[in-house]
KOLNU-943243 format. One line per field, with one value per atom (N, C-alpha, C): residue in three letters; atom name; y, z, x. Coordinates in nm, 2 decimals. Atoms other than C-alpha are relative to their C-alpha. Layout:
<sites>
residu	ALA,...;
atome	CA,...;
yy	Y,...;
zz	Z,...;
xx	X,...;
</sites>
This chain:
<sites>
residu	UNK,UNK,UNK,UNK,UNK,UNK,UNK,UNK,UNK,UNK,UNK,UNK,UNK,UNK,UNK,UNK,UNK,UNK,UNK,UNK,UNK,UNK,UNK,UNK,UNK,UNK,UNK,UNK,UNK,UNK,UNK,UNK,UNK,UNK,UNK,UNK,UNK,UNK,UNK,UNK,UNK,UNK,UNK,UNK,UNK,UNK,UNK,UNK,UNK,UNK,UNK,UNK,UNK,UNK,UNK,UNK,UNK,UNK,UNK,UNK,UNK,UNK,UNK,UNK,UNK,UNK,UNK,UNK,UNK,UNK,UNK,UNK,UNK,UNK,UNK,UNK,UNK,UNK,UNK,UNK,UNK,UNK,UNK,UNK,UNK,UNK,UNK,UNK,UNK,UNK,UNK,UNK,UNK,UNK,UNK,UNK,UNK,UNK,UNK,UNK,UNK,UNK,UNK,UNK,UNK,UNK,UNK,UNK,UNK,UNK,UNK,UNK,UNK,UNK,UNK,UNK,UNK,UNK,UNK,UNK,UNK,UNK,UNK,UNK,UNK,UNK,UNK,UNK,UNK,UNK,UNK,UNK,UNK,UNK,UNK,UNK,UNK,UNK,UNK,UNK,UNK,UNK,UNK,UNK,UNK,UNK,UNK,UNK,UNK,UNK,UNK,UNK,UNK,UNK,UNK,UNK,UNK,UNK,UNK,UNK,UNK,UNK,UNK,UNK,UNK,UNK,UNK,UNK,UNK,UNK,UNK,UNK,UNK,UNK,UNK,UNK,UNK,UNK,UNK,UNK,UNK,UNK,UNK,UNK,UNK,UNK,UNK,UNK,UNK,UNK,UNK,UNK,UNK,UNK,UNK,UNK,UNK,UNK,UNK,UNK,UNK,UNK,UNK,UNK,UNK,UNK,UNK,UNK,UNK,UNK,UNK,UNK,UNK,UNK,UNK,UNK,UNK,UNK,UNK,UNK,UNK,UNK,UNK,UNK,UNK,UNK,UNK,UNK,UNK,UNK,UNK,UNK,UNK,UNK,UNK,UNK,UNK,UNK,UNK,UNK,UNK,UNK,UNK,UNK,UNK,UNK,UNK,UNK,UNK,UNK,UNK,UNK,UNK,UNK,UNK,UNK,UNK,UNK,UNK,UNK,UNK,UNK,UNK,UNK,UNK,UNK,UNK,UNK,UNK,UNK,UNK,UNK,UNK,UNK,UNK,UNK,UNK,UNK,UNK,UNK,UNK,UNK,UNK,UNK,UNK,UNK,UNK,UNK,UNK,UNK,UNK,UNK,UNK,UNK,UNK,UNK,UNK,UNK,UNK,UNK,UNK,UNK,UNK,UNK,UNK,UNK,UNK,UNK,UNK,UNK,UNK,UNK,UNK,UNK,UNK,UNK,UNK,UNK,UNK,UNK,UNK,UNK,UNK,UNK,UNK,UNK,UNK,UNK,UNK,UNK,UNK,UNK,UNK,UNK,UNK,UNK,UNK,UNK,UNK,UNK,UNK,UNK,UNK,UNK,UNK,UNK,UNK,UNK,UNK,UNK,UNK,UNK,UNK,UNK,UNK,UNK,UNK,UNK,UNK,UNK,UNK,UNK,UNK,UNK,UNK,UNK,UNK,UNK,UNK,UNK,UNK,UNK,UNK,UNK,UNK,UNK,UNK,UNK,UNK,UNK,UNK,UNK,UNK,UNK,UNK,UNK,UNK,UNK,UNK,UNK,UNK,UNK,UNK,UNK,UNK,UNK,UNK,UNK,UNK,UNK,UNK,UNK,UNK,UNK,UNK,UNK,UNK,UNK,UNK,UNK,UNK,UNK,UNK,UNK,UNK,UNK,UNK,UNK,UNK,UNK,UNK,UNK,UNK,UNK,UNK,UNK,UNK,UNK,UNK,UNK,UNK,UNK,UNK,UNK,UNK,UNK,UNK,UNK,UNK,UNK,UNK,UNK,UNK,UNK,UNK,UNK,UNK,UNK,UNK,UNK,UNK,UNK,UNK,UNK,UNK,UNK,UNK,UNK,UNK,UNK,UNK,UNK,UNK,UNK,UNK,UNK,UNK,UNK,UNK,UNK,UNK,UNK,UNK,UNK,UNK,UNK,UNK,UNK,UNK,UNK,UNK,UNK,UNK,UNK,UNK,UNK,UNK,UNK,UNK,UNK,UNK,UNK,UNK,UNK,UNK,UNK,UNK,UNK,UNK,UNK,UNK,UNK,UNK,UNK,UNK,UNK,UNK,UNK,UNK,UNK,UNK,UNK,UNK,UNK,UNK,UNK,UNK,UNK,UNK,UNK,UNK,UNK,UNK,UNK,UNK,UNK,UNK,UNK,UNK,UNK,UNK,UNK,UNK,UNK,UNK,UNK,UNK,UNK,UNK,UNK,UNK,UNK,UNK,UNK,UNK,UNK,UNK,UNK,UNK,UNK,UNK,UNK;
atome	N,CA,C,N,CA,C,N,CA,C,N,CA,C,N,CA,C,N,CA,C,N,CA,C,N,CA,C,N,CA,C,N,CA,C,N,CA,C,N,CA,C,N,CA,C,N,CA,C,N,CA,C,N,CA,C,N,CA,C,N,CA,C,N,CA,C,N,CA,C,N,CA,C,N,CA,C,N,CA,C,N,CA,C,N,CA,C,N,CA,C,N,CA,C,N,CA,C,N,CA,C,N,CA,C,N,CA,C,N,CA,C,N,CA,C,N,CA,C,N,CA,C,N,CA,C,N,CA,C,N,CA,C,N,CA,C,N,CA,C,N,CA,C,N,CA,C,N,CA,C,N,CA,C,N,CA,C,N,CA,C,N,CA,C,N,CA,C,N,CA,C,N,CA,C,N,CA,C,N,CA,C,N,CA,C,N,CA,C,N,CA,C,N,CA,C,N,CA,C,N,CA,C,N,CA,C,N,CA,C,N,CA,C,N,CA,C,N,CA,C,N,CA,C,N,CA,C,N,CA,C,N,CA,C,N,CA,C,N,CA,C,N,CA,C,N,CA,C,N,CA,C,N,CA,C,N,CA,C,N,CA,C,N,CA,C,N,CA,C,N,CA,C,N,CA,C,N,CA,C,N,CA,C,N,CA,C,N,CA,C,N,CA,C,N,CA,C,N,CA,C,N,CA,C,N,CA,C,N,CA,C,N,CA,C,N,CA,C,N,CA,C,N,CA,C,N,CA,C,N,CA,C,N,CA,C,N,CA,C,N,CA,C,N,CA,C,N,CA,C,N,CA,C,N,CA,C,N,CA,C,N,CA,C,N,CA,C,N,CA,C,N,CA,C,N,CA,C,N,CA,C,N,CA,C,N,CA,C,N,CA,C,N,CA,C,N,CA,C,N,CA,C,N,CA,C,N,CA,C,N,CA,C,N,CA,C,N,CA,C,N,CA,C,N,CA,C,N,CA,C,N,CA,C,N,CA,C,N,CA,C,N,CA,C,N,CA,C,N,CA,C,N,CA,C,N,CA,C,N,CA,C,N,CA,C,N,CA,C,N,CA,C,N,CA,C,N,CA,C,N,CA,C,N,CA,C,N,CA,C,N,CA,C,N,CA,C,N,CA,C,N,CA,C,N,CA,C,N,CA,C,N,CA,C,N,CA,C,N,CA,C,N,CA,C,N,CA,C,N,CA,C,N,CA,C,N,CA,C,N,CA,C,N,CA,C,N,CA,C,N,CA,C,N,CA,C,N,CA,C,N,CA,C,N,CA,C,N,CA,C,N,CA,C,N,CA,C,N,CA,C,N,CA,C,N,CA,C,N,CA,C,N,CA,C,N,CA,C,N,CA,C,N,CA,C,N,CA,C,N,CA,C,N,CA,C,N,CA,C,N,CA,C,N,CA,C,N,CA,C,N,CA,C,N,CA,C,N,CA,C,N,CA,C;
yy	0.02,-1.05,-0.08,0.13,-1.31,0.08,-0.11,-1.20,-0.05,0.03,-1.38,0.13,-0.12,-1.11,0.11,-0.12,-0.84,0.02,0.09,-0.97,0.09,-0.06,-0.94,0.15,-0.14,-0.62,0.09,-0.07,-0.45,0.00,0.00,-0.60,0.04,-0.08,-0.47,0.11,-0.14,-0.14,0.05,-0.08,-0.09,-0.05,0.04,-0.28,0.14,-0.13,0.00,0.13,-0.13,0.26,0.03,0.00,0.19,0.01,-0.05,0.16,0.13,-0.18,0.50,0.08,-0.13,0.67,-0.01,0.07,0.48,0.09,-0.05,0.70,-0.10,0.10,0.58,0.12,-0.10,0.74,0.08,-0.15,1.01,0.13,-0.12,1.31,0.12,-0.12,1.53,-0.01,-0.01,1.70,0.04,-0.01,1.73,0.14,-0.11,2.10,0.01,0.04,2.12,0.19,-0.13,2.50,0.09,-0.01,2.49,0.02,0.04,2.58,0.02,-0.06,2.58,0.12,-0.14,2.88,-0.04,0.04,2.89,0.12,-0.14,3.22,0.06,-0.01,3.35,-0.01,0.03,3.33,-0.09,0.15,3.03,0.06,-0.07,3.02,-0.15,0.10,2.75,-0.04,0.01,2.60,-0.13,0.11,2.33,-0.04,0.03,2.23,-0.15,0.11,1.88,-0.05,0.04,1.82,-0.11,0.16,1.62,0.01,0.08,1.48,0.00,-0.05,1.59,0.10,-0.11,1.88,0.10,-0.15,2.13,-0.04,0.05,1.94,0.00,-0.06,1.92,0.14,-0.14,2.26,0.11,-0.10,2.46,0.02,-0.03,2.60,-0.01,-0.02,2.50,0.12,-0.13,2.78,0.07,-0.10,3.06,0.05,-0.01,3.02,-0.09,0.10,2.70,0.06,-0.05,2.83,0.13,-0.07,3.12,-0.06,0.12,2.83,-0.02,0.04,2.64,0.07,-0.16,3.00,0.06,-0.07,3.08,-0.04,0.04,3.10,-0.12,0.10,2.83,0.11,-0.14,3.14,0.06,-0.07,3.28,-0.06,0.07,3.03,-0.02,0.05,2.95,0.14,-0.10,3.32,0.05,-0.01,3.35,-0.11,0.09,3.02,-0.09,0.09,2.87,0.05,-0.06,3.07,-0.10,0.11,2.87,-0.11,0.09,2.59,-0.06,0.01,2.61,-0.03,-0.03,2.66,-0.10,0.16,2.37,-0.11,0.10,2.14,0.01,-0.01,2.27,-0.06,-0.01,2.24,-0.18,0.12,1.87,-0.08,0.07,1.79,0.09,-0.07,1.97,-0.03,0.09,1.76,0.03,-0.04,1.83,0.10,-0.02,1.88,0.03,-0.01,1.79,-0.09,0.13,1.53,-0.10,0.10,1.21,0.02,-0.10,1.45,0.05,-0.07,1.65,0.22,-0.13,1.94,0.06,-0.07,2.20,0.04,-0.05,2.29,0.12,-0.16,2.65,-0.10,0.09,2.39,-0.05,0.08,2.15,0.04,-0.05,2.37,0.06,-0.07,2.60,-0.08,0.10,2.30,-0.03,0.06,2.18,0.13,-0.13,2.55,0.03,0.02,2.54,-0.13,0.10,2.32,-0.03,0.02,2.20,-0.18,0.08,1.83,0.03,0.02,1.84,-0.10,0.14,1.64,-0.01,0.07,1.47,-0.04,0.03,1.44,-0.09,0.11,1.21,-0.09,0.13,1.04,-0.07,0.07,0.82,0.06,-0.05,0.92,-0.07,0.04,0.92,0.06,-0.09,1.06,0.01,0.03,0.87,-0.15,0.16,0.57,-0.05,0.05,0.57,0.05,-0.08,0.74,0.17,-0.16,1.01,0.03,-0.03,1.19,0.12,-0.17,1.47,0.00,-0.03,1.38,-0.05,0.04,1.30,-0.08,0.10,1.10,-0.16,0.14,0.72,-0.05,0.05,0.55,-0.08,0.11,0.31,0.07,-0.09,0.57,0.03,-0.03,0.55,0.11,-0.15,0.96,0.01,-0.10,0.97,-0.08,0.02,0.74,0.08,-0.06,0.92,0.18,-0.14,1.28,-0.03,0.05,1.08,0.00,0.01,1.03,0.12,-0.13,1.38,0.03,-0.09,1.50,0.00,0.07,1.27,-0.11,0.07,1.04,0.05,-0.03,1.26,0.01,-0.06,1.30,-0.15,0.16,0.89,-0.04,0.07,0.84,-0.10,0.07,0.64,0.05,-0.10,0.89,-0.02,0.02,0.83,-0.11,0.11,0.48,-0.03,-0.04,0.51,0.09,-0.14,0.82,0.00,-0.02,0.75,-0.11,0.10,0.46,-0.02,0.02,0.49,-0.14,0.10,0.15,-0.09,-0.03,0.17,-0.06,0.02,-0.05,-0.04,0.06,-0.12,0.10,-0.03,0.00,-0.16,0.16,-0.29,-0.07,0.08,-0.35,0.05,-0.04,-0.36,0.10,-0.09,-0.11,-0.04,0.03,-0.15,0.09,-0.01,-0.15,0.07,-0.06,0.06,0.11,-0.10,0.41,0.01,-0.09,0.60,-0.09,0.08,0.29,0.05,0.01,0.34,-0.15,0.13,0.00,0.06,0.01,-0.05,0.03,-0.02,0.05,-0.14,0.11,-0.17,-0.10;
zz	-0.13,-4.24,0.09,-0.04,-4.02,0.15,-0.15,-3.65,0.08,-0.07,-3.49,-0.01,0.04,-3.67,0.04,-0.05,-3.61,0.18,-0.11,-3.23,0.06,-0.06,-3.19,-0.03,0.09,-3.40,0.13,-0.13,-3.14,0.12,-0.14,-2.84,0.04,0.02,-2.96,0.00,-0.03,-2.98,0.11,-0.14,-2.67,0.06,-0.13,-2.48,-0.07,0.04,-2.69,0.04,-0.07,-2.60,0.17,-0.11,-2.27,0.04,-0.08,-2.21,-0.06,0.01,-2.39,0.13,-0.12,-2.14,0.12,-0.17,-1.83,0.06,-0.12,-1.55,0.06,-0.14,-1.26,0.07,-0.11,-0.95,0.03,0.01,-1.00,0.00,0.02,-0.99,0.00,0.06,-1.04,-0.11,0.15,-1.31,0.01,0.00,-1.23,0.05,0.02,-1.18,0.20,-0.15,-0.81,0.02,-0.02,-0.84,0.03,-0.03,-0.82,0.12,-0.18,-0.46,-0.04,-0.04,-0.39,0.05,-0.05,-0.32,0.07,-0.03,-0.08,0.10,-0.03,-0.06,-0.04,0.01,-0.08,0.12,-0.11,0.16,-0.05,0.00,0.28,0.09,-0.10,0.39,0.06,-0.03,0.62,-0.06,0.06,0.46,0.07,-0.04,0.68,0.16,-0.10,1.04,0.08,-0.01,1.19,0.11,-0.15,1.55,0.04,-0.08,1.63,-0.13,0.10,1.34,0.02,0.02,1.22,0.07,-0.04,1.45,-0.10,0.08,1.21,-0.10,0.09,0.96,0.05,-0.07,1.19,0.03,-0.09,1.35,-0.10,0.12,1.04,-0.13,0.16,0.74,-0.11,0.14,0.44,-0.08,0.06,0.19,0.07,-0.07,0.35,0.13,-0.16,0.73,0.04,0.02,0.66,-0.01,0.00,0.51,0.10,-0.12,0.78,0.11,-0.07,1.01,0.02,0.05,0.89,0.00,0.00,0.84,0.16,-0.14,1.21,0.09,-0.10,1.49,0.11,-0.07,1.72,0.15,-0.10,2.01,0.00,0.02,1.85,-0.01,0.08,1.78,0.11,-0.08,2.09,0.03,-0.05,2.14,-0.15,0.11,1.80,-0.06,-0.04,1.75,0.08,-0.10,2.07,0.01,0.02,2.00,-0.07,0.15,1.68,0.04,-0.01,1.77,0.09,-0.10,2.06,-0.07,0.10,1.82,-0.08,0.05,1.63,0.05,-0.13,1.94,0.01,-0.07,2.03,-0.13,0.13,1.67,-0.02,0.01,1.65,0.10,-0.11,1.99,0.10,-0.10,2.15,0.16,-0.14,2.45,0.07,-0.03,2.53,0.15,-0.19,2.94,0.02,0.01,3.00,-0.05,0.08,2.85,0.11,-0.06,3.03,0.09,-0.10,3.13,0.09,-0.12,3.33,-0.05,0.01,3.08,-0.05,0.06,2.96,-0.10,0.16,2.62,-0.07,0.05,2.66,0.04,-0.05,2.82,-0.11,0.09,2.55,-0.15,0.15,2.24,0.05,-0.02,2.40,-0.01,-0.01,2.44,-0.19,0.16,2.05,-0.08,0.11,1.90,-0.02,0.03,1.98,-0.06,-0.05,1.75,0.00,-0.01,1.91,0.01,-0.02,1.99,0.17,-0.11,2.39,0.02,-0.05,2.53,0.15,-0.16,2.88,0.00,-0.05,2.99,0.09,-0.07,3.28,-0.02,0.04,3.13,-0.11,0.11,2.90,-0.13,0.11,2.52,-0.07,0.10,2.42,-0.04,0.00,2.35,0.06,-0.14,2.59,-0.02,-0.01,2.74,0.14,-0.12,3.01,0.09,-0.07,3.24,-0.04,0.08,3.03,-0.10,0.13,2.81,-0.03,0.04,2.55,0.00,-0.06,2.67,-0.15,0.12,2.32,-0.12,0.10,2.03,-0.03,0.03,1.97,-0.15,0.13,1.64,0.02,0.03,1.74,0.07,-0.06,1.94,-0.06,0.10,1.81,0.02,0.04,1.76,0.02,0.06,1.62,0.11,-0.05,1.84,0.17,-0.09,2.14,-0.03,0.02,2.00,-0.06,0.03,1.88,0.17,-0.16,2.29,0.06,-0.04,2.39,0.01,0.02,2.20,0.00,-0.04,2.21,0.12,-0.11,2.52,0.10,-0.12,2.77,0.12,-0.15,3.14,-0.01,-0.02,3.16,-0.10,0.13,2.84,-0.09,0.00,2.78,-0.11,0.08,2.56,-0.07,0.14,2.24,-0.08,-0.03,2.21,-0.18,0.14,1.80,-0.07,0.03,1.78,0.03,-0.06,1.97,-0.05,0.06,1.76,-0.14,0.13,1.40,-0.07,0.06,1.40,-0.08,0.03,1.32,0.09,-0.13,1.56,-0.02,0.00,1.46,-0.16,0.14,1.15,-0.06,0.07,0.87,0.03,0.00,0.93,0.07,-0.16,1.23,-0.05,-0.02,1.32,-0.01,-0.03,1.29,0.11,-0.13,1.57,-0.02,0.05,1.42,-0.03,0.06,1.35,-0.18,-0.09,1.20,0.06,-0.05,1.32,-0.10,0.12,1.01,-0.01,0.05,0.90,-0.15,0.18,0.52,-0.06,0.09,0.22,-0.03,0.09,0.05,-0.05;
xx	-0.06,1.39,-0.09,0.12,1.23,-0.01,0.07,1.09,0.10,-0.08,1.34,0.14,-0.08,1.62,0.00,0.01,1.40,0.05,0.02,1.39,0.16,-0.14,1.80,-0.01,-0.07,1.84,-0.09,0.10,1.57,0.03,-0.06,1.76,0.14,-0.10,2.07,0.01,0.05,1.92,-0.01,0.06,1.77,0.14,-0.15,2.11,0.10,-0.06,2.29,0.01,0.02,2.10,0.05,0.02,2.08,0.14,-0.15,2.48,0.06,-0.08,2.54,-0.04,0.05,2.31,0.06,-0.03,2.45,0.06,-0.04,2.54,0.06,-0.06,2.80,0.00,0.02,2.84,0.08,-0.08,3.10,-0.03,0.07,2.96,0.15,-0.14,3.33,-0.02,-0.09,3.41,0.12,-0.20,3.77,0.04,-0.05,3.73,0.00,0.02,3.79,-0.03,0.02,3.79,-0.15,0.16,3.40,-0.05,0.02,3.25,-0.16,0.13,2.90,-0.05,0.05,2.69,-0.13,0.13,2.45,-0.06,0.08,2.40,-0.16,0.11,2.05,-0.13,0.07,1.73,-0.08,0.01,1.62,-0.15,0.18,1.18,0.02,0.09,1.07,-0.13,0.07,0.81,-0.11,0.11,0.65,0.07,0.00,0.62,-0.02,0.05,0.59,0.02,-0.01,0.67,-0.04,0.07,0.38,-0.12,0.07,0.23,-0.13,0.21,-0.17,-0.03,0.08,-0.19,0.01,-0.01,-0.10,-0.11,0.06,-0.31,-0.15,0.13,-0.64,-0.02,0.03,-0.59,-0.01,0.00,-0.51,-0.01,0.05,-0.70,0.10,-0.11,-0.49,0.00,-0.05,-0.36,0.10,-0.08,-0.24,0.03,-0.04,-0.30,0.11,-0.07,-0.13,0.15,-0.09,0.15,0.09,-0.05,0.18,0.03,-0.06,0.18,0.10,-0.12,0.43,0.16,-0.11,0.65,0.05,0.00,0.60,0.11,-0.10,0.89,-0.07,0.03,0.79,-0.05,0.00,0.82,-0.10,0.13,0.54,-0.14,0.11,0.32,-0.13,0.09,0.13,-0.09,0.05,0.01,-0.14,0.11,-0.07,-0.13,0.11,-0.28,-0.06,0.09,-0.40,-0.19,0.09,-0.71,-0.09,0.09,-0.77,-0.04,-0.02,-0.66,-0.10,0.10,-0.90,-0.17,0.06,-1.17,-0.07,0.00,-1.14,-0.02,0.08,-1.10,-0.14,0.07,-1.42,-0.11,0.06,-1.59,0.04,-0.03,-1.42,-0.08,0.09,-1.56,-0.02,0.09,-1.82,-0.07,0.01,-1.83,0.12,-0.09,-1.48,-0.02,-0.01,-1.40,0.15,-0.13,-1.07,0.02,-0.04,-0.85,0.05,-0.02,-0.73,0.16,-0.13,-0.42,-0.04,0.08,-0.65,0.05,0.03,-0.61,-0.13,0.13,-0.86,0.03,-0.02,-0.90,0.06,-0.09,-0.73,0.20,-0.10,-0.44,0.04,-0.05,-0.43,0.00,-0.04,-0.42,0.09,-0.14,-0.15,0.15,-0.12,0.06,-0.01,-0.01,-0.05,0.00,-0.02,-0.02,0.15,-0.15,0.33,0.08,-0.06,0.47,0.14,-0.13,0.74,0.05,0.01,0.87,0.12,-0.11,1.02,0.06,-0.06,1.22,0.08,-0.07,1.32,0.10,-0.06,1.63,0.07,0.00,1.53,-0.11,0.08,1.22,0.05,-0.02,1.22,-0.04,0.03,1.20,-0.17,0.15,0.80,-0.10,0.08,0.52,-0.12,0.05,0.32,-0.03,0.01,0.36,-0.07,0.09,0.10,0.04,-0.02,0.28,0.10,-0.07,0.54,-0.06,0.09,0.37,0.13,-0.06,0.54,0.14,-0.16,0.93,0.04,-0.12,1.06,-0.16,0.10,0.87,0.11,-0.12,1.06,-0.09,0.06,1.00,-0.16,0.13,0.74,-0.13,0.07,0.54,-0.10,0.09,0.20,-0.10,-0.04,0.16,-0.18,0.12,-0.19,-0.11,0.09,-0.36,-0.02,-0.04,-0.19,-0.10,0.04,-0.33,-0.22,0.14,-0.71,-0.03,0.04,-0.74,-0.01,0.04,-0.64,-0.09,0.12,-0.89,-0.12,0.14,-1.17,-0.03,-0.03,-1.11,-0.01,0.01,-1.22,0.06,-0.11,-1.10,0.04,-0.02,-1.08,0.07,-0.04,-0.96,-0.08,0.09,-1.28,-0.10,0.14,-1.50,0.00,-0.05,-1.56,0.09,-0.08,-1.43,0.07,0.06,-1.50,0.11,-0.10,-1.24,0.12,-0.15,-0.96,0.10,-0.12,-0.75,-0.01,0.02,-0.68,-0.02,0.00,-0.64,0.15,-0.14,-0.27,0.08,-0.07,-0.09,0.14,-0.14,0.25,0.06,-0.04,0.48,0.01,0.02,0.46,0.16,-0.13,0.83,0.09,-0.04,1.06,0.10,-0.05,1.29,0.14,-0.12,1.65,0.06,-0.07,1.90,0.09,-0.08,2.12,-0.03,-0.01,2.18,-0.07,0.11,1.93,-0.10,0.14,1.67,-0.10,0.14,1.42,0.01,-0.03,1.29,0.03,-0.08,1.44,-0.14,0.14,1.19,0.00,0.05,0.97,0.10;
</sites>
């Protein structure tokens, strides 16, 4: 048999294979009598409001996971402490922030996480004058939360610390409902 022969017979195979297995997008099986169940308990399992504090502020494993688990209601009583802690341990220079809070201030607000939101400001997370009223896609999160914490009362401190360097997403935003840019 010559290599060209082998060649088809092998591409015959795999095109073979490949349209037995083919899936389409039906997913019925005709039985309409089927209902879902979605009975059972359901855990939280992860928190994310404002993007890297829980990740800075809390010991992976199991505080982590208690974290993550916690009512939002509870959370500022239970770790502003830590969270305080850590600021201080991250930056031991730490005064106030360029808000004009103090570090029992600015963990209480980052122990809770929550994401608020303004009604009559504009939606951001700070845009030089609204801080905290919402988060918008292009809202860049981490450099906003690198200044809190190392940027001092001026916002000037630490010049080194306060910008990941991150200034844009690689690809615009669409104008349209949900506004994600498209993957890759």
């Amino acid at each position: 048999m010559s290599k060209t022969n082998k060649f088809k017979i092998i591409t015959i195979a795999l095109v073979a294979a490949v349209v037995s297995v083919n899936c389409d997008n039906d997913d019925s099986n005709g039985d309409s009598s089927i209902s879902l169940d979605f009975s059972g308990t359901y855990v939280q399992v992860d928190q994310m409001a404002r993007p890297a504090i829980n990740t800075v502020f809390v010991a992976s494993g199991q505080p982590k996971d208690d974290f993550n688990a916690a009512i939002p209601s509870a959370m500022g009583a239970k770790y502003q402490s830590i969270f305080q802690s850590r600021l201080m341990a991250l930056n031991p220079g730490y005064t106030t922030n360029a808000l004009g809070q103090t570090a029992a201030q600015l963990t209480g607000l980052l122990a809770t996480d929550v994401l608020g939101v303004s009604k009559t400001a504009p939606t951001t997370f700070f845009d030089g004058t609204n801080v905290l009223t919402g988060r918008a896609l292009a809202d860049d999160v981490i450099d906003v939360e690198l200044l809190l914490i190392f940027g001092g009362p001026m916002g000037t401190s630490n010049p080194g610390l306060t910008k990941d360097n991150v200034n844009a997403n690689d690809k615009a935003f669409s104008a349209s409902f949900p506004y994600l840019a498209s993957a890759w």
